[in-house]
C-alpha positions, 0 to 999 in steps of 0.5 A: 506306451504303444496303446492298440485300438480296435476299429473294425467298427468304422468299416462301414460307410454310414456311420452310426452311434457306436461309430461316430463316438470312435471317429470322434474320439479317435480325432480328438484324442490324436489331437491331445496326445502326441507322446504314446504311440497308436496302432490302429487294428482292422480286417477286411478281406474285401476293399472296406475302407476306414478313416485317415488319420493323419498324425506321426503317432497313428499307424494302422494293422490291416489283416485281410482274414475272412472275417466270420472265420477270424470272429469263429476263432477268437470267440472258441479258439482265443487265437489270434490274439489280438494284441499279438497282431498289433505286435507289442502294444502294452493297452488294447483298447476296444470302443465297441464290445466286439469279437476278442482273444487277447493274452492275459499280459496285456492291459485291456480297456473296453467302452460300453455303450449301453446293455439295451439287449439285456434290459429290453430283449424283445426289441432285439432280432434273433440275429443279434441276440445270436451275435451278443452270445456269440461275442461273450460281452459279459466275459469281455467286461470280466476280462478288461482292466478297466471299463469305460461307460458313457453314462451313469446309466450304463455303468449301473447296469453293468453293476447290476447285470454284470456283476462289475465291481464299480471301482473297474468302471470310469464314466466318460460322457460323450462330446458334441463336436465344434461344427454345432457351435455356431449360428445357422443362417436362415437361408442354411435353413431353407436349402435344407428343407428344400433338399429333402422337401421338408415341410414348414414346420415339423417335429422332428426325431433323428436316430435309428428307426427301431422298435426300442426308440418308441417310434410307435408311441410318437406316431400315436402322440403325433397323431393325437396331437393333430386331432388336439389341434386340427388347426395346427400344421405341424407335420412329423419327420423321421431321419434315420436309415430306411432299412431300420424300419420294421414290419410293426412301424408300417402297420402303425402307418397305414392305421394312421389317418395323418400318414400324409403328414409323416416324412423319412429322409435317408441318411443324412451327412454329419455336417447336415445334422445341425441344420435339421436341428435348426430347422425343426421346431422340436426334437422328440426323442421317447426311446424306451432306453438310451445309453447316452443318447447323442440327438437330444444333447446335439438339439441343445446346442442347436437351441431348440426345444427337446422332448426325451423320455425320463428313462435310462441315461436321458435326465443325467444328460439333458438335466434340466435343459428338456421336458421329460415324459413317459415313454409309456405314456401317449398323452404325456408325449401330446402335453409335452408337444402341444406345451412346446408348439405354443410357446413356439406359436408365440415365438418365446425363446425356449432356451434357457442357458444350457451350458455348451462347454460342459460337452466336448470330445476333447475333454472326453478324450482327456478323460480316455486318456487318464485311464490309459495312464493309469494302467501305464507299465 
């Protein structure tokens, strides 16, 4: 089969949620087959650049449109089609709901991350809810042979929000990638803390910092944690892009009386992602509402404490592995700190045998892959 793959969404230089499920998906998947034929579709009208991926199988279809004129003309006009740009592909694969027109012949298979812009609204910008209409995502899903979501979570919402028959939708979870499958030398962990001028001992959330991930709330927790225990020097370390921040999370900061103890690093390189980890003392991820949320399941591996909240995707995933909370509920997010840091104080290994095997971009790939088999001409 010639199977089409969207990847405008790795023309960006700092890769995200959506664009790192891509990259390691796309690695792996390359990687278990080597039969069907891959023709990567990107546009760009500037120099964006997108990654390499060195297999005979792999060839890429680069378009150098303007990109708001292109994305005009397929959501109103249905033209280009996109398959038709890729010339002869018998699947298109989408790994992000994006701008579309695609003829009717061919087979579609789309990945839905989550439907967070229809279930909390309010935490979305006038911007991207305008880009969320403009892209017609509930019509990309009515329109796609098969939807692939990442979540038991997300693939309920589909059905409730969208109307999916539930037989159009495989879950396929995402994987954690072999380079958290190793131990981390104590001197990893200290020149770490010595790049970013991290503290002895801290809390630590890794994600985009926006209003949906409760940063607010874990401020408060924070902050209510350290009047708990006066003695206790834990400090709390944000990782995440600056430019996500919001007017709301500076006005939090200023109110608190323990900003001195609350760090941002920039964004950091993937291969630092692990030593973070080991280097924190908890992982504290209270969002409001995930579709699969990569950070906690990433903590695991790197065997330390997970604070999550009970909602969305969060419990299928961590299962019995983290300590759930109430993201609504401050002092839920305090217990759950002070019951973590105690047994940390005491040194007593808070692992309790999470299976790693369980969570591989290969086997996500594998499972990619039946479906697009399954639609085989």
């Amino acid at each position: 089969m010639k199977i089409g793959i969207d990847i405008r969404c790795l023309m960006q230089d700092r890769f995200s949620g959506v664009s790192h499920y891509t990259d390691n998906l796309l690695r792996a998947l390359f990687s278990v087959d080597s039969e069907n034929q891959y023709i990567l579709f990107y546009n760009t009208a500037g120099n964006r650049s997108v990654p390499k991926y060195n297999f005979k199988n792999v060839e890429y279809r680069k378009f150098s449109y303007p990109n708001k004129v292109l994305n005009f003309s397929m959501s109103f006009l249905r033209f280009p089609k996109i398959d038709k740009m890729m010339v002869g592909v018998d699947i298109i694969f989408l790994p992000n709901h994006m701008f579309f027109a695609w003829s009717e012949k061919c087979k579609k298979v789309v990945t839905m991350h989550d439907l967070s812009y229809k279930r909390f609204p309010e935490f979305i910008s006038i911007k991207s809810k305008i880009w969320h209409y403009l892209i017609f995502s509930k019509k990309l899903c009515r329109e796609a042979d098969r939807i692939i979501a990442v979540s038991e979570s997300t693939r309920n919402d589909l059905i409730r929000i969208y109307n999916i028959p539930k037989s159009k939708i495989s879950i396929i979870h995402e994987g954690v990638g072999d380079e958290f499958n190793r131990i981390v030398r104590k001197s990893e962990i200290q020149d770490i803390k010595n790049k970013y001028n991290l503290p002895e001992k801290f809390f630590l959330f890794l994600g985009n910092i926006e209003e949906r991930k409760n940063i607010n709330s874990l401020i408060f927790a924070f902050e209510e944690f350290s009047k708990k225990i006066p003695d206790a020097d834990y400090h709390l370390v944000f990782v995440g892009d600056k430019k996500m921040r919001t007017g709301k999370l500076l006005d939090t900061l200023k109110k608190t009386s323990f900003e001195k103890k609350i760090h941002f690093t920039d964004y950091i390189q993937d291969n630092e992602r692990l030593l973070l980890y080991s280097s924190a003392a908890v992982l504290v991820y209270p969002s409001y509402y995930e579709g699969f949320g990569l950070p906690p399941l990433e903590a695991l591996f790197a065997k330390i404490p997970v604070i999550v909240s009970f909602s969305s995707s969060m419990p299928e995933i961590v299962g019995k592995n983290a300590i759930l909370i109430d993201p609504n509920n401050i002092s839920d997010i305090v217990n759950a700190l002070s019951a973590v840091t105690d047994r940390y104080e005491k040194n007593v290994d808070y692992f309790n045998g999470f299976d790693t095997s369980t969570w591989s971009w290969k086997k996500t790939a594998e499972k990619t892959l039946e479906v697009f088999e399954s639609l085989k001409p």
